[in-house]
Phi, psi and omega in degrees: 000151187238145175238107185283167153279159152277147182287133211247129151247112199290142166283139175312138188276150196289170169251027170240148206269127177242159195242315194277090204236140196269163190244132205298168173231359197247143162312125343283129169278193198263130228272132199275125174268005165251055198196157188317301198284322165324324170295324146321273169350285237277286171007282149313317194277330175290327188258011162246330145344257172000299195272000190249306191275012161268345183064023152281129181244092186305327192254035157317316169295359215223121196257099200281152193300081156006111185284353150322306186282318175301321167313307197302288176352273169325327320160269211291303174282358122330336181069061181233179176290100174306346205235353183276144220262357188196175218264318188281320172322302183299325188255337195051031172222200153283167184245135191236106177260106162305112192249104186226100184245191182067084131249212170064067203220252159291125190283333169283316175318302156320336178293302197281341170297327165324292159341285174308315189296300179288002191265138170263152189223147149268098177241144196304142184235122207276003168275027234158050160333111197112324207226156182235156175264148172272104174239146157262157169345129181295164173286337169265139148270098154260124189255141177247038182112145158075050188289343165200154178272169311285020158217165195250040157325161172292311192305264184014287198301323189285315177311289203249002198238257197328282186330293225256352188261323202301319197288302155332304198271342145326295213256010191217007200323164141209165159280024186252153163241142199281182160232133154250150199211143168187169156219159191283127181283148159345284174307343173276315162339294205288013174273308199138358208068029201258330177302274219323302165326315165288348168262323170218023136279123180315114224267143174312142168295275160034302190274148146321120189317156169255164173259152196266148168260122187270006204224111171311160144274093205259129196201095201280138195324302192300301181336289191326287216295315199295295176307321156351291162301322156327290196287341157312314172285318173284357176052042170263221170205156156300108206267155188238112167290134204312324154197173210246127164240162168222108189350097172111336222223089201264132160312153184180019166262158197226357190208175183277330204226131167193180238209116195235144177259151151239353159204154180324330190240028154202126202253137146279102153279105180244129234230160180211128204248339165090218177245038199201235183242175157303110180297149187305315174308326190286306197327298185322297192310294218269300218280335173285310143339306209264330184299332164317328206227053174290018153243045106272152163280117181312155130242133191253082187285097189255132180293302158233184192278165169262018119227109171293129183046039165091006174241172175263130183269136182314291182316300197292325139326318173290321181285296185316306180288316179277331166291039192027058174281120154263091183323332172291318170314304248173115173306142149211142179265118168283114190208130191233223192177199160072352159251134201264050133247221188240118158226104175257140137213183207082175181220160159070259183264304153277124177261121170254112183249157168232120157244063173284002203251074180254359171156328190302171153305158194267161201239188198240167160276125194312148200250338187283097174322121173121049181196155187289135199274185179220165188296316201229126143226111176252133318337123173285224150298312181276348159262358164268335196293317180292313190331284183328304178321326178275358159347289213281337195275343178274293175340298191318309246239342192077002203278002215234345220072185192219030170307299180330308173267011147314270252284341158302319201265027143292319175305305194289285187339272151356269209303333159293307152339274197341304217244017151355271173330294182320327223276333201270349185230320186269007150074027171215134161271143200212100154312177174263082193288359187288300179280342175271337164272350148290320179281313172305335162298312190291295184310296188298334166312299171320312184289344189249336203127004227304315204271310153305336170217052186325309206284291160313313203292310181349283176316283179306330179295299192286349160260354147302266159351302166260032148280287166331305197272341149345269183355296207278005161305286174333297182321305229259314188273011182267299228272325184279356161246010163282306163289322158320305165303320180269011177081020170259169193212057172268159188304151189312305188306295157035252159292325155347296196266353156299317164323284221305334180272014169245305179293353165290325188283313177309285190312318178308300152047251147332310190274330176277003183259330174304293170311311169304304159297348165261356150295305173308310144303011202097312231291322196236130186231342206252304208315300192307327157317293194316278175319318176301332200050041199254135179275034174267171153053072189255147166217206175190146181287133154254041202315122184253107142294133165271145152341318179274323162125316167249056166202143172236111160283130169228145138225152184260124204244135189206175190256165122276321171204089215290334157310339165303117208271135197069021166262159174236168162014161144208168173229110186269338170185160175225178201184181214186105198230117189244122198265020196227357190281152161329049209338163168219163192292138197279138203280167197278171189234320199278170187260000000 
């Protein structure tokens, strides 16, 4: 039996600042980036990092598709003209492609994006001034990376990915059948690409269909890593299922990266960066295809962007540069995932869009005066600033997780112990502010950037840091003369563990306030985001190749507080890219 939705037409999203946002409650929740398994996360990413800067290249296995053949391929699970030279051709029609990264995060958030996602929509049709289009579900599903938190495991992917969009496409069936396409982000890196691979390589004909999972994997961490180890020490393996399905949606990739005509006058190129740089093979592969067809105009598919948070971002210059792109040449369109908002900018010939908000937590709008501006940013500026403000206080509160405060009272402790003795005749505890004000400096400089931003970071890192090494002075004479005042005589220890649990919560504090202030000035744009985990202003691309071939309509469609009982849609900007337009002069790449 088939079931349509009726298509929901969204209303334009408001400008107005919401403060209040409700948060999933149900397993897995969104992952705390100060918490065990985020260390974990940061682990894997250190130890493929490694393994990246040895020039071991996981993706040595991997034969990327002729792109001819990837058509026909596609071409075929459409049921379209197998013998046709581009994806519209094969279809005669427009072609609707779904565009979504950053996911796999909070499982209710992933639930309600699933929702938003599987949905028909009425949206203003710019081909048709006045009028509006029926767009359904795209004939593509596209992922832009970072498919699940904080590593993109086969568990992870199933869990936080699969279960909740499979449950969705329940509830939303159709009899069509789809194509899935991606490429991997960092976090899919720090598996190996081995979830990603089970999710979107193209399955042997051979094997027995898998059933998509509507059902977690409930596996408690310690447990997993413990069996982990077992099988490590026994030289066995941990079984994994053979692949990841998502209901309706067939894989049909053979690499992380490949090359699609979807019309004579517009090519998709989608690039895989490894955790490093774009390998000489790929480099080869992709920059030749495109130096091949200079009358078509890319769309240009990027793990992040080339420019972030109103600047040129490095990794995304480096990609721009080994895929020979000439902005001058030729229109292209940019589009990326891994800052978890929303950016259009450019105009004409280059369009650069950032669509991350596919369920992860949220980033922020550069806050900082002076940075390049763009036509649309969602969340804007003025709905980030209260945000940033709750920062110092979530940390603080542990709701952030709650590694920050080992590790101050690993700092602290020692040094209150040390100085006991001193502390019994001078009737004050006095930490070592000297060594503590060292250390705190070196870390938080490393943390704002020190090599890029020496100049800023320092200066703030070290009056944080001695601020920081304060506290537990501060702490030890208020509390020992509040006891003076009220008629108390408690033991040196005691104040001591009065102390050390007063000077922690202040320095963590202190450190989410630190963070925030390096989002608040320009310097740093990710951390403090990061530690809020926040689930608003999740979205997704819905994208038309017209029929004719040279033009790509998107809107971009979204949540505000995807957890709200009764919200709906919104259409945070739609847009228009004519693959005929004029190139214009390209804003500088350099810093």
């Amino acid at each position: 039996m088939t079931e349509v939705s009726s298509p929901v037409r969204p209303q334009p999203a408001s400008s107005d600042v919401q403060r209040h946002f409700v948060r999933g409650r149900v397993s897995p929740r969104g992952v705390v980036w100060f918490g065990l398994r985020s260390f974990w996360g940061h682990l894997r990413h250190f130890i493929a990092a490694a393994i990246a800067t040895e020039d071991i290249d996981s993706r040595d296995w991997m034969t990327p598709d002729v792109p001819e053949t990837l058509l026909q391929r596609i071409s075929g699970v459409l049921g379209a003209d197998t013998s046709a030279q581009d994806l519209v051709s094969a279809l005669g029609r427009d072609v609707w492609i779904d565009y979504i990264s950053d996911t796999g995060d909070d499982v209710s958030v992933s639930g309600a994006v699933a929702e938003l996602l599987f949905q028909s929509y009425e949206l203003p049709d710019p081909a048709r001034p006045g009028e509006f289009v029926t767009a359904g579900r795209g004939d593509v599903l596209l992922f832009g990376g970072d498919t699940a938190y904080p590593v993109a495991t086969a568990l992870e992917i199933t869990n936080r990915v699969l279960v909740p969009f499979n449950r969705a496409i329940e509830r939303h069936r159709d009899d069509k059948s789809r194509v899935l396409l991606g490429i991997p982000g960092n976090h899919d890196w720090y598996d190996g690409l081995d979830g990603f691979g089970r999710m979107f390589r193209v399955r042997d004909d051979g094997d027995d269909e898998p059933r998509p999972s509507l059902f977690g994997v409930s596996k408690r961490m310690l447990e997993h890593y413990a069996r982990w180890a077992k099988e490590l020490v026994r030289g066995g393996k941990v079984e994994k299922p053979k692949a990841l399905v998502l209901a309706g949606y067939t894989p049909v990739q053979n690499a992380s990266y490949f090359a699609l005509p979807l019309s004579r006058h517009i090519h998709l190129i989608a690039a895989d960066r490894q955790l490093k740089n774009i390998d000489s093979r790929q480099r080869r592969f992709l920059s030749d295809w495109y130096l091949a067809h200079p009358h078509a105009a890319p769309w240009v598919l990027l793990p992040d962007p080339l420019f972030a948070f109103g600047a040129p971002s490095r990794t995304g210059t480096q990609s721009v540069e080994a895929l020979c792109l000439d902005f001058e040449a030729r229109p292209h369109f940019l589009l990326s995932g891994d800052i978890h908002h929303y950016e259009r900018m450019g105009d004409g010939g280059l369009l650069h869009v950032i669509a991350g908000g596919g369920g992860a937590f949220l980033h922020p709008a550069p806050l900082f005066q002076g940075k390049q501006p763009a036509q649309v940013r969602w969340p804007n500026a003025a709905q980030s600033r209260p945000l940033l403000r709750t920062v110092p206080w979530k940390v603080a509160r542990g709701r952030s997780g709650l590694l920050p405060h080992l590790a101050f009272a690993a700092l602290y402790g020692p040094a209150l112990a040390f100085f006991k003795d001193v502390d019994e005749r001078s009737g004050m505890i006095v930490a070592a502010p000297l060594t503590i004000t060292v250390i705190i400096t070196t870390v938080y400089s490393l943390i704002g950037g020190l090599r890029t931003h020496a100049r800023q970071v320092i200066p703030l890192a070290f009056l944080t840091a001695l601020l920081s090494a304060l506290i537990p002075a501060v702490a030890s004479l208020s509390i020992g003369r509040l006891s003076a005042t009220l008629g108390f005589h408690p033991a040196i220890w005691h104040v001591a563990l009065l102390t050390l649990f007063v000077a922690v919560y202040c320095a963590v504090w202190l450190f989410g306030a630190y963070l925030s202030l390096l989002t608040r000035l320009g310097i740093e744009h990710t951390q403090a985001f990061t530690a809020l985990d926040h689930p608003g202003f999740k979205h997704f691309l819905r994208l038309r190749v017209r029929a004719d071939g040279k033009t790509i309509d998107a809107w971009c469609i979204g949540l505000v507080d995807p957890l709200r009982t009764g919200e709906r849609p919104v259409l945070v900007d739609h847009f228009s890219w004519d693959s005929e337009a004029a190139p214009e002069p390209v804003p500088s790449r350099r810093r």
